[in-house]
N, C-alpha and C positions, 0 to 999 in steps of 0.2 A: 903426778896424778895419772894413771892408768885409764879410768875413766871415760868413759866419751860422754861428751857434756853438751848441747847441743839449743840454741837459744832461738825462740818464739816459730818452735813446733808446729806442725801443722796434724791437729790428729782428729780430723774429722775422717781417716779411715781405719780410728781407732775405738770406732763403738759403732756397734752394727743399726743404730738409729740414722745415722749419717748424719750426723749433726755437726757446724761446722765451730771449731773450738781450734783455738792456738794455745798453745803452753809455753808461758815466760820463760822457764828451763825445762829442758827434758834429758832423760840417761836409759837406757834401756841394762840395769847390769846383767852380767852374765855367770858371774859366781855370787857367792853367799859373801866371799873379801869384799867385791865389787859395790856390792849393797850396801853394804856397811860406811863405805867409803862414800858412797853419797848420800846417808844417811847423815854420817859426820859434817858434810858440806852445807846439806841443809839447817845443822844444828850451829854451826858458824856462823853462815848470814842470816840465820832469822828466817828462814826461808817459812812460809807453809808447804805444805806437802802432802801429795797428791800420791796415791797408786793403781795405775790401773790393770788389768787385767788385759782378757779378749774384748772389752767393753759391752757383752751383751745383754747386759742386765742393768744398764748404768745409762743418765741424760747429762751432758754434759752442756755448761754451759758459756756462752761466746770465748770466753778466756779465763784460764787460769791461771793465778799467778805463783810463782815462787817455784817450785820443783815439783813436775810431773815425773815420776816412777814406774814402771812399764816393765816387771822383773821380766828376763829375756833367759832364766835355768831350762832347758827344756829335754832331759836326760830323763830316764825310766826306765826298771831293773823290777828285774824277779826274787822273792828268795823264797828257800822252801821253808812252810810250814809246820805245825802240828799234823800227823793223820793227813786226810786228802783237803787241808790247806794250803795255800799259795799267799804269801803277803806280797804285793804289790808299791813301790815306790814307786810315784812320782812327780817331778817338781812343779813348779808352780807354771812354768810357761809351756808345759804340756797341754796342745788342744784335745779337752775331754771327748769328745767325740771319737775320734783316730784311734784315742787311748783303749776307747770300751771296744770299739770295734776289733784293734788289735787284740785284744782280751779273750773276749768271744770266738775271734778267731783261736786263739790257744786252747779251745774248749774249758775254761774257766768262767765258773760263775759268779752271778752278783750283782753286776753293773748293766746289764744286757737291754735292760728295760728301761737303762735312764741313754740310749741312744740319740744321736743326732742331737742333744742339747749342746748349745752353742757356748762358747767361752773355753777358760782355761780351768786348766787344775786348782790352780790357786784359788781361784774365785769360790769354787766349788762346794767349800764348807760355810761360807758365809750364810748362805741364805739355805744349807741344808738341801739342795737343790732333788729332785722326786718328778718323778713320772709315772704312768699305769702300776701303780701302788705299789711303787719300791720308792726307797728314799737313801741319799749316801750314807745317812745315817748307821744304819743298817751293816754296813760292810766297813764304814770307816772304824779305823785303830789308833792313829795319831796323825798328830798335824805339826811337823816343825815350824816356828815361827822365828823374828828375829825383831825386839823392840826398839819401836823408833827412838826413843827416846834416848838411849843408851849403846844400842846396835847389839844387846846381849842376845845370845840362842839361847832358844825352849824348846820342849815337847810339849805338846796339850796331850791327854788321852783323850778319846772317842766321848766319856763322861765329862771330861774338865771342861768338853765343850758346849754344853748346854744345850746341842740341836734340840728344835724343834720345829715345829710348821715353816716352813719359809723362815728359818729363824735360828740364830747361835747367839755365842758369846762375842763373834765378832760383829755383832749388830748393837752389841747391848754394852757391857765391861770394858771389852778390847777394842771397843769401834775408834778408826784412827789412832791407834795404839802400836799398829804390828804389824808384820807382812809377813804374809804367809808362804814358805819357800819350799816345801814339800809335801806331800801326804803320803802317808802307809794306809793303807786298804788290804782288806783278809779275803781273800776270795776261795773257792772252793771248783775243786776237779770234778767233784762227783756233780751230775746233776739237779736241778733244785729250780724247775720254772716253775714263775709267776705269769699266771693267765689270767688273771680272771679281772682283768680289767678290761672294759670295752670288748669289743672283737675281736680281743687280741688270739684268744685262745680259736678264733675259726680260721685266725689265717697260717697257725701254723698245724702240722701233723700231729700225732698222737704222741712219740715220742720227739721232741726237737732238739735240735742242739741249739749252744746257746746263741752264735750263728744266725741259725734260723730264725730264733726269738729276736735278735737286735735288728736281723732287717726287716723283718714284719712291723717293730713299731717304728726304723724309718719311714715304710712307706706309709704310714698312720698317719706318722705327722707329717711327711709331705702334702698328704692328699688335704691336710686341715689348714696347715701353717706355712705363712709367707717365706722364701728364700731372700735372709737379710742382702744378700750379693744382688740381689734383684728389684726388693722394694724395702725400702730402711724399716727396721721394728729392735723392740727390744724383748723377742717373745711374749709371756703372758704381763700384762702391765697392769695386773690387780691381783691381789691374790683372793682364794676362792675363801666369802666370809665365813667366819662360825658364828652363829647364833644361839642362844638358849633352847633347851627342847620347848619352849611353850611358844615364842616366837615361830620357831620351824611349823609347830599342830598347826597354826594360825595360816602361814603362810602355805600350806599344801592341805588346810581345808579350798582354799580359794581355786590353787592349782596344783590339783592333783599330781601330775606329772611333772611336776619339777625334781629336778633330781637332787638328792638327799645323802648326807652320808652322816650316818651315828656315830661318835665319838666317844671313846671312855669313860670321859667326864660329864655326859650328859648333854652337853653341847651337838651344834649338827651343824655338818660343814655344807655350804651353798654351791653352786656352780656358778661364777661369777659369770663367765660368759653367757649361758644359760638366762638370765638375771639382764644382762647389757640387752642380749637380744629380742626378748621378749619385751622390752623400750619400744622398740621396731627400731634400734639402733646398728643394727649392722650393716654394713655397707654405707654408714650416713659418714660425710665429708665434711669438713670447714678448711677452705683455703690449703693450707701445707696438710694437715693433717687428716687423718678417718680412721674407724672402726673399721678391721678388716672385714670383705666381705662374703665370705667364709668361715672366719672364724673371730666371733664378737669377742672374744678377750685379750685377741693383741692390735693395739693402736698402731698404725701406719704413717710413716715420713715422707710424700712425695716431692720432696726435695723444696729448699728455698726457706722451711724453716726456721725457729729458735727455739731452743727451752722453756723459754717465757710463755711461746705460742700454745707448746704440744701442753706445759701443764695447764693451762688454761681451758684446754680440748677436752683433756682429761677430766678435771673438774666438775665440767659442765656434763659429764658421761654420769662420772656419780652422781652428780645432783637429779639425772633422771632415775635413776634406781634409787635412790632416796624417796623421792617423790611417789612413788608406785609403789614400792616393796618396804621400806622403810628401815632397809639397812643398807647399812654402810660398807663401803668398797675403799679398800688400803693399795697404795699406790706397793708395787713390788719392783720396778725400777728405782735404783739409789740416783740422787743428784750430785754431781761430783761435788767435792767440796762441803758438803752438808754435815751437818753435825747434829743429834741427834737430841 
């Protein structure tokens, strides 16, 4: 067995919550063979099985058992495209961040505006991950996968995968199903900025490169959002609701200035934090946990917690925006081991 196999893990520095979880087995593989072969191992002993990423999107909790997976591919290649296309590969244990910024550096576009979001590649199609109104969706082409069940490779195309709002088919069809071992992304040479989200467009120049555009929204969300390396969070821990248009007239007769976004279908998307904070929830504390105070839609770890704790925090956050606004707020952290 080639393998490195490794027994009751310690990966509370393996989710940017800092939450503190052991793993009854763990394997980090390093090829697509590698994977397989502990896929095979799990399917031997009955194992459950666990895959994690960069952990930044995920609550894990005290202990998991049976095989925790931790794909460790983290290779990334060019090839040329169609016209002034670029396809882009890369693997699942590439950190997105580094990736877009490398990119940007290339002067290639696409990605520039989903800067400084935390995690890997792999992770990255699941929850369709989006920021100042770009979304992967958008530039993603395929998504290699490899099923547990079996250990067979796939392609998904861009389509096959169902993106939507914080949402794919790996939430939905494929959830615990499949790991995801690389991605293709189409990016483009020519220029193509997206501004017009927030301030984005005063902090950079008339024409920018893409460069410019990826560290203008670092320093956005630095200025808004906690450094996991310094206070545990799992980024945004709700996603921002959609409501019916008649709901929304209702809701911004009352306050005006709430911010609003119209959607295709009729529907209007919320500002969840927007919503937290108007509670007078930000900044409020209980024991291990709080509402950041800065910024109301990511919950905060000050160490000594559980899973059990933060969703119980969390909870009690909905139940005040319930209570006031009378909609509802969707947790957008997964819990390890959760099924659907």
């Amino acid at each position: 067995m080639s393998l490195a196999l490794q027994a009751d893990h310690d990966l509370s520095r393996a989710n940017t919550l800092g939450l503190p979880c052991r793993a009854e087995h763990f394997a980090a593989p390093t090829t697509t063979a590698e994977l397989r072969e502990a896929l095979a191992l799990a399917r031997r002993e009955a194992w459950p099985l666990t895959v994690l990423g960069g952990g930044s999107n995920l609550i894990l909790p005290a202990r998991l058992a049976g095989l925790v997976l931790r794909p460790a591919m983290d290779a990334w290649w060019l090839e040329a495209g169609e016209g002034d296309g670029v396809r882009v590969h890369a693997e699942a244990a590439v950190v997105w961040h580094d990736l877009v910024m490398a990119l940007a550096g290339r002067g290639l576009w696409g990605t520039e505006n989903l800067a400084l979001i935390p995690g890997h590649c792999g992770a990255a199609p699941i929850q369709n991950i989006g920021a100042y109104g770009v979304e992967l969706g958008e530039v993603l082409e395929a998504v290699h996968l490899v099923h547990l069940e079996d250990g067979r490779e796939a392609v998904l195309s861009a389509d096959d995968c169902a993106l939507g709002y914080r949402d794919s088919i790996f939430k939905g069809a494929l959830d615990g199903r499949v790991v995801i071992t690389r991605l293709v992304m189409r990016l483009s040479r020519s220029p193509r900025p997206r501004l017009g989200y927030g301030d984005l467009a005063a902090r950079v120049g008339v024409a920018p490169s893409a460069l410019e555009v990826a560290e203008a929204v670092c320093a956005i969300r630095r200025e808004k959002l906690p450094d996991p390396a310094l206070l545990g969070n799992a980024g945004s821990f709700f996603k921002n609701p959609l409501v019916a248009g008649e709901q929304a007239a209702r809701l911004l007769a009352a306050s005006p200035d709430m911010p609003h976004f119209p959607q295709p279908d009729g529907r209007v998307k919320l500002a969840a934090g927007w919503l937290i904070d108007r509670c007078g929830l930000r900044g409020w504390r209980e024991e291990h946990f709080g509402v950041h105070d800065r910024q109301a839609l990511v919950l905060v770890h000050f160490g000594g917690g559980s899973a059990e704790e933060l969703l119980g925090f969390a909870g009690r956050v909905a139940d005040r925006v319930r209570e006031r606004f009378g909609v509802e707020l969707e947790r957008e952290p997964r819990l390890a081991g959760e099924r659907p």
